[in-house]
C-alpha positions, 0 to 999 in steps of 0.5 A: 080321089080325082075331079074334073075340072074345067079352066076358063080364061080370058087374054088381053093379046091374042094367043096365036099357035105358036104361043098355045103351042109353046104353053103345051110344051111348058105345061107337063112340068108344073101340071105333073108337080101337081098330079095333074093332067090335061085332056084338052082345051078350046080356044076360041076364033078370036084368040082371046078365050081358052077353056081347058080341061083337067083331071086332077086332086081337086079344083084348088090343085088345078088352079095352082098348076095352071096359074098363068099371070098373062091372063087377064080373067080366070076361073076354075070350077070342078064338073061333071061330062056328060058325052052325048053321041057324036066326036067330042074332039070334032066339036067347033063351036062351045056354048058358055053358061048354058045350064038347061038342057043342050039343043040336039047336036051338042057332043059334051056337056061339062056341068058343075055339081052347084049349077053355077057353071056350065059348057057345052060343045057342039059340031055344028056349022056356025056360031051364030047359027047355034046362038039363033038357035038357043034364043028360039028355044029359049036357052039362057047363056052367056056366049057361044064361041067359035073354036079350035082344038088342041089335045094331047 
């Protein structure tokens, strides 16, 4: 069986291209050991967030393949994606513990089976924007990011 899973993390230096870069190209080794594949990640404007996307055994095969001691925070839960209309690739800004619903626009929803955990991805003009626009609709959350992708 396989499981989706995400990976959140948080960094205490700013991860800059060259570095994601050089990560991507270290990560087949340790992810194959594992069976596990990545399918793309998010890092946010300010460099110091990155949310990954895996597909792999389990969520406990995922954590060990993609421990990273730099890290500052991690957390690592399995989920289900629900593709709205729209490029998911395209998507620039992610919303982070928004559980409800998603506002029209939002590209991809990642939610864990409990309901503890939740993202969503939408291609909109700006961060702020979106995070007004939750507060007006009354959409709990824990923050929205501005950010890039990086795919396969």
């Amino acid at each position: 069986m396989t499981a989706r899973v995400m990976v959140e993390r948080a960094w205490s230096e700013v991860l800059t291209d060259e570095t994601m870069q050089l990560m991507l190209a270290l990560g087949p080794g340790c992810l194959g050991l594992h069976r596990v594949e990545w399918q793309g990640s998010w890092l946010s404007a300010d460099g110091r967030r990155l949310f990954c996307e895996f597909i792999g055994p389990d969520a406990e095969s995922v954590r060990i393949a993609t421990r990273h001691a730099a890290a500052l925070w991690a957390r690592t839960w399995s989920c289900e994606v629900d593709d709205a209309p729209g490029d998911a690739d395209a998507a620039n800004v992610l919303v982070s513990g928004c559980l409800g619903s998603p506002l029209p626009g939002c590209v991809r929803s990642y939610r864990s089976p409990d309901g503890r955990h939740g993202l969503d991805l939408y291609r909109t003009v700006d961060a702020a924007v979106l995070s007004q626009m939750l507060e007006q609709a009354g959409k709990p959350f824990d923050a929205v990011w501005a950010v890039r992708r990086y795919a396969p």
